[in-house]
N, C-alpha and C positions, 0 to 999 in steps of 0.2 A: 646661883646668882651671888655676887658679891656686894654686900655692903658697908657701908659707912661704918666708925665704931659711933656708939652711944652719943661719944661726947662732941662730935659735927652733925646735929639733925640740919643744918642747912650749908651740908657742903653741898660745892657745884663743879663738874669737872668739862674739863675744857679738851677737846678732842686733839690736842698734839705732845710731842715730846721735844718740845723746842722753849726751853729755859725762859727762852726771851720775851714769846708770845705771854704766857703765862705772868711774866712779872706785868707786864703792860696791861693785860685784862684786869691782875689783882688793884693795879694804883688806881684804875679807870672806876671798879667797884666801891674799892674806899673813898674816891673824890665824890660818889654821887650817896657818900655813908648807907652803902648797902653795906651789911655785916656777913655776907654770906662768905665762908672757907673756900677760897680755890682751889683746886689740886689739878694736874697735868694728867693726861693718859700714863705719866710713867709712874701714878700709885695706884694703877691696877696693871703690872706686868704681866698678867696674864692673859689679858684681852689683848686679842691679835690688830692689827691696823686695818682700818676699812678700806676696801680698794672705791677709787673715785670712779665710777662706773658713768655716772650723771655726763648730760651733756652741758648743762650749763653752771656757771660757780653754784647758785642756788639748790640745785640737785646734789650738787657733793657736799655741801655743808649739810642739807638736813641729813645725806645719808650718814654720815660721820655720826652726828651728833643724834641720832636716834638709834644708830645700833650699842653707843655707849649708855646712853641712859636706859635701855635695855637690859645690856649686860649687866650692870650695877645697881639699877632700879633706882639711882640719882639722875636729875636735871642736868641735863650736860649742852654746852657749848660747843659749837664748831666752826671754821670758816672756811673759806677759798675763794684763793686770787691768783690775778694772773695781771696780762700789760697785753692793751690790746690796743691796736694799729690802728689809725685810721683808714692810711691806703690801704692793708691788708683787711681790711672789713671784719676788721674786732681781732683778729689772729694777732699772735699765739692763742687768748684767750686761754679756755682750761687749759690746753698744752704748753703752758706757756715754762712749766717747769721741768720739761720733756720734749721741747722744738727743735733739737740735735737729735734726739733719738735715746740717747740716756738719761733715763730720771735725775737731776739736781745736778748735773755737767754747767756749771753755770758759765764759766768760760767759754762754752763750747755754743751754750744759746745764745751767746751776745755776739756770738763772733759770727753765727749763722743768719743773725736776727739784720746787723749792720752790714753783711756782703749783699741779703737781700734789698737794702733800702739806697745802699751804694749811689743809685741815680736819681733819687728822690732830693729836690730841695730844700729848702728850711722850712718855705712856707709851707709845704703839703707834708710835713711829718708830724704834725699832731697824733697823740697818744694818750689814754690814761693807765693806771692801775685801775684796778676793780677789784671790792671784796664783797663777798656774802658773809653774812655771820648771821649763823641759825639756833636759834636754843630749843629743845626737843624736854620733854616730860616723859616718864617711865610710861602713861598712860595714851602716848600721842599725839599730846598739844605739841603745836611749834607754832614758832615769828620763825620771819626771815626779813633782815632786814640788809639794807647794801650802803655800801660807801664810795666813792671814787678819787682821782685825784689826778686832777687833768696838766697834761704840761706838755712837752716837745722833745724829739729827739735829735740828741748831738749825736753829731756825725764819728767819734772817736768817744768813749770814755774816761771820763775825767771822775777821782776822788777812790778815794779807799775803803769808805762805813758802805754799812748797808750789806746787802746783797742782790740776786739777780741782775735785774735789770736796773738797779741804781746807780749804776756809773753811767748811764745814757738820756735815763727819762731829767729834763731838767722842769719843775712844778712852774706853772704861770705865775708871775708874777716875780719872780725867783730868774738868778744871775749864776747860779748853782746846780748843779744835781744831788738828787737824791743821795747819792755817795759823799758829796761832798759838808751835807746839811750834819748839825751835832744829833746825835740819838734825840734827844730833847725840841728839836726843833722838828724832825722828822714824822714823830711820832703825835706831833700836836697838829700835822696837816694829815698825815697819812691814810692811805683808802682803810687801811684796817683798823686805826683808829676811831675813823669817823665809825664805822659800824658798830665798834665795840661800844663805843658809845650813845652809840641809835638804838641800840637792843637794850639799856638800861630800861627804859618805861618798861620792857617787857617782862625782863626782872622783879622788874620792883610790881608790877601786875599780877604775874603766873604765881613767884615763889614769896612775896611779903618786904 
């Protein structure tokens, strides 16, 4: 089992190797003056990636985030999201990152995503994001808590930030897409924001 050094007794690690998630969670934790050290799955290289076996976001988050805090015997973070349809009754949902057939082809699911919705009108293409974010103890407490972020899908993509399915979903109330919104803007409505920041209490509860 691998652990912390001495000098982080309240690190907390967050189940992905994605730079960006991680900076987002650490600002989330400093805005609510939790003190706790974040670190990414990529400072323990040697724990393998959990495969998301779960059928729903909630099931791959706690799996993620209980086989790290396992491995390491720390508190660990994890999420999963995806963009699910109305008319398609939640779909892609978990596969939303896999809807062409190759994991993170994201060109390829929007292009799959938007042939299928082809004869769908404005009115009936309602959509959200959806996140689960789950925090797991070495001992087997966990939350799960979720976020969403409801909008509408345009018929072509528009804007360059973001990724997946953010040149298409455009947020209620919003004249924009997700791809078109600043980092900063994005990230203050976002489904995975809202979770990261719903799973505070639970924080501040479990770990002090």
């Amino acid at each position: 089992m691998t652990t912390p050094p001495p000098s982080s007794p309240s690190r907390l690690i967050l189940a992905t190797r994605n730079a960006g998630k991680v900076t987002e969670l650490r600002a989330i934790l400093s805005a609510a003056g939790l003190p706790h050290e974040l670190v990414g799955a990529d400072a323990y290289p040697e724990i393998p990636d959990v495969k998301e076996t779960g059928v729903t976001f909630a099931e791959n988050a706690l799996l993620k985030a209980h086989a790290l805090a396992q491995a390491t015997g720390l508190p660990a973070v994890a999420d999963d999201s995806g963009l699910c349809v109305d008319v398609l009754n939640g779909a892609p949902g978990i596969f939303s990152a896999r809807w062409a057939g190759a994991h993170g082809d994201d060109a390829a699911n929007l292009a799959l995503l938007l042939a299928q919705l082809g004869d769908i009108e404005a009115p009936h293409r309602g959509a959200h994001f959806f996140c689960a974010a789950a925090l797991a103890l070495p001992d087997g407490t966990e939350r799960v808590v979720e976020g969403r972020l409801l909008g509408t899908l345009r018929h072509t993509p528009s804007g360059t930030g973001g990724f997946g399915y953010d040149p298409i979903l455009e947020p209620l109330g919003e004249s924009r897409t997700c791809a078109e919104l600043t980092p900063s803007e994005k990230n203050a409505i976002s489904h995975r924001g809202q979770a990261f920041r719903a799973l505070i209490p639970a924080v501040r509860e479990l770990l002090g």
